[in-house]
ZAMARGU-4260 file (C-alpha; in steps of 0.2 Angstrom, whole numbers, plus 5000, padded with zeros to 4 digits):
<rodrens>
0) 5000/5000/5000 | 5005/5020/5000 | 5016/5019/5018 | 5018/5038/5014 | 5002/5042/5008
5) 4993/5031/5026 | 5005/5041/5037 | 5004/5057/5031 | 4984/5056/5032 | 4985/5049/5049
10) 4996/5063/5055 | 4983/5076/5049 | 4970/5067/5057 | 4979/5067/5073 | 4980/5087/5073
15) 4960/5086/5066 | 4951/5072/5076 | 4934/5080/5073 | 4920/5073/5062 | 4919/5089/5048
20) 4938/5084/5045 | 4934/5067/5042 | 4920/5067/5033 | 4930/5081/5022 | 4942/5067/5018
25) 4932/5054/5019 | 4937/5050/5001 | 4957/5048/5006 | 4951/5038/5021 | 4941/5025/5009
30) 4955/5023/4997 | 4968/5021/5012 | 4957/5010/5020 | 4955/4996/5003 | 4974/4996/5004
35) 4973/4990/5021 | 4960/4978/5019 | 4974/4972/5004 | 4989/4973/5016 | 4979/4963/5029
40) 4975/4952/5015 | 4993/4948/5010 | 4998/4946/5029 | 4985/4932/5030 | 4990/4922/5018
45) 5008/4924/5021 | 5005/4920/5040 | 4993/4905/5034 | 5007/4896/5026 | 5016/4892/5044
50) 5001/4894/5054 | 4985/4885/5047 | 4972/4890/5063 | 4973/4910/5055 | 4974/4902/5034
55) 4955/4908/5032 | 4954/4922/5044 | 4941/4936/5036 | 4951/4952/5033 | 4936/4965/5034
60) 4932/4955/5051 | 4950/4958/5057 | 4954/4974/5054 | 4947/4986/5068 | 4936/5002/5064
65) 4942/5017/5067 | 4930/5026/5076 | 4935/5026/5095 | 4924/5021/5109 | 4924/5036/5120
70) 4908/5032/5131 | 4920/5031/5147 | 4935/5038/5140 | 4943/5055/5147 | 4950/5060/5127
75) 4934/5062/5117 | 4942/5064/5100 | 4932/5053/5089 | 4942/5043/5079 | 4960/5033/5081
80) 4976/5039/5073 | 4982/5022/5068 | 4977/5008/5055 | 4977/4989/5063 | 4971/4971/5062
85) 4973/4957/5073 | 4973/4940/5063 | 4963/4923/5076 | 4956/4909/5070 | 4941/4909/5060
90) 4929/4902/5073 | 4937/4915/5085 | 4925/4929/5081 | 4929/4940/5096 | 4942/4935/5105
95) 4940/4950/5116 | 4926/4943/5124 | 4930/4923/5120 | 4948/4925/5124 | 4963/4915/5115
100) 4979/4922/5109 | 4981/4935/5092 | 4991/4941/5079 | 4992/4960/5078 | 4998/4973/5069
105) 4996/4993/5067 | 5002/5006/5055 | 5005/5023/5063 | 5007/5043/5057 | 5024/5042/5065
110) 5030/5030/5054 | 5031/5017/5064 | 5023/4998/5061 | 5020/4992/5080 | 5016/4971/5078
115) 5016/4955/5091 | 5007/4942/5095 | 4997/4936/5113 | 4982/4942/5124 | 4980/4958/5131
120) 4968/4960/5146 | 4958/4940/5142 | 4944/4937/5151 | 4943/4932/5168 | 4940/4912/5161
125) 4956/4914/5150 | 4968/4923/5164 | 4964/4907/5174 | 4967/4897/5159 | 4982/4906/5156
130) 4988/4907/5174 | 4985/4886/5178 | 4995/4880/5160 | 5013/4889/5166 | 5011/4880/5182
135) 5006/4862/5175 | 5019/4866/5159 | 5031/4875/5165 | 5043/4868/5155 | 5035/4872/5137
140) 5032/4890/5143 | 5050/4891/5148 | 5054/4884/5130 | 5043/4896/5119 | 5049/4912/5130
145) 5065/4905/5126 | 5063/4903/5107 | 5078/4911/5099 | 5067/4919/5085 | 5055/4926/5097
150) 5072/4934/5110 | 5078/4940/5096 | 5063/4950/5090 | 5052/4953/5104 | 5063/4952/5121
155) 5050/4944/5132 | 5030/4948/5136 | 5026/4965/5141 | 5023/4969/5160 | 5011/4983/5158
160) 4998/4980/5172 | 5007/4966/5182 | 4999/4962/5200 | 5009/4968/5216 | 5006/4949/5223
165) 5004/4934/5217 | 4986/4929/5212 | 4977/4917/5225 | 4979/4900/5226 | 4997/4902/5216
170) 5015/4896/5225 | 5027/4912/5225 | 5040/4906/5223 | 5035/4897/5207 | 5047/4900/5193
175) 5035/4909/5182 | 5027/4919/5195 | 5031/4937/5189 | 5022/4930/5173 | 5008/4922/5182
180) 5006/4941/5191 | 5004/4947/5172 | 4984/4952/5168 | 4990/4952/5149 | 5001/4942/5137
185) 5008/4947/5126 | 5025/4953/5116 | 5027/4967/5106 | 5037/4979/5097 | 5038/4995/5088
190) 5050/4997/5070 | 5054/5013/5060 | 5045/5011/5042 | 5056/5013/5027 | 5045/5027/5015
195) 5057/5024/5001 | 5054/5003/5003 | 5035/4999/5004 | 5036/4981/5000 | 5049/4978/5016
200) 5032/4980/5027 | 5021/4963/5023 | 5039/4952/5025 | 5043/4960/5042 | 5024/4959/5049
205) 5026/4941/5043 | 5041/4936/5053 | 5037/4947/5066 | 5023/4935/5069 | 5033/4918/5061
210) 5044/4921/5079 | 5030/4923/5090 | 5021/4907/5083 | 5031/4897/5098 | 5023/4908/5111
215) 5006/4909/5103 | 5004/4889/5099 | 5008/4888/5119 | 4993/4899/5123 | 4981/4888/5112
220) 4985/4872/5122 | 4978/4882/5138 | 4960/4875/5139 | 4946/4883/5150 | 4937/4872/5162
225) 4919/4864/5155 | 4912/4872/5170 | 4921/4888/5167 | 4913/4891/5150 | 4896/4885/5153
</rodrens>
């Protein structure tokens, strides 16, 4: 897609986050936004080829909208200042709500493409999930953190929102314990966009998420209780 056009309308739209402006340019954001749906369409198949569970993912259904959901947010402005997609399996519809791990990916105004893989903030059922597989497989979550590709591109899962103590009913002195603290799951990073070299974009999505694949196949096997669910 046009990096430089996408960034350069995103930037204005982050000085102009009002609906006369948008509507204004409603026919950049429609053009920009079909290029996206492309790009997203591209990463899914790339990403398909090593992970089957996301090969038929919808791209209209995984790409988010842009208008922002300010019903209980202090910043009013209407609209987000970036592009983004997360890729799940097909019978994932919201995984939000549902839980289970993602790809993701977003396109900035700064120039910047910002992608990882995991679960931010799952559902209550899911955190449990989450929390009870490091403990009775500790050794396969010390193995995918491990994962050289994933080291190497990602360090290790984000602590944004980590608990002071452990959760109940958890041993502190397990190994994992300052992930089991985690309320999220996920690793990411942020990387400079080349203007001049559009077509190095859908390659590095697609490693990006080809190293977190270790981590992200870990988080499937973690099954929620029957009782749980119901």
């Amino acid at each position: 897609m046009h990096i430089r056009d996408l960034t350069g309308y995103l930037r204005e739209l982050a000085d102009n986050n009002n609906r006369p402006w948008f509507v204004m340019n409603k026919p950049r954001y429609d053009i920009l936004r079909e290029e996206f749906v492309e790009l997203v369409t591209q990463v899914i198949a790339e990403t398909g080829k090593f992970d089957k569970e996301v090969k038929f993912c919808n791209p209209k259904k995984a790409i988010f909208r842009i208008n922002r959901d300010v019903r209980f947010a202090h910043d009013k402005s209407p609209y987000k200042t970036h592009f983004s997609a997360a890729l799940a399996p097909s019978d994932l519809r919201r995984p939000s709500q549902s839980g289970g791990p993602t790809f993701y990916f977003q396109l900035n105004g700064k120039g910047q493409v910002q992608f990882g893989a995991g679960e931010y903030m799952p559902p209550p059922h899911r955190l449990r999930a989450l929390r009870r597989h490091m403990v009775e497989d500790a050794a396969g979550f010390r193995k995918a953190l491990n994962n050289k590709g994933l080291k190497a591109t990602y360090g290790t899962i984000q602590d944004e929102g980590k608990l002071q103590r452990p959760p109940k009913g958890f041993d502190p002195d397990h190994e994992h314990i300052e992930f089991i603290k985690l309320k999220s799951f996920f690793v990411w990073t942020d990387v400079d966009l080349d203007l001049n070299d559009p077509d190095a974009l859908l390659p590095m999505i697609v490693d990006g998420f080809k190293a977190a694949l270790p981590l992200v196949q870990w988080m499937r096997a973690a099954k929620v209780d029957e009782v749980e669910e119901a």
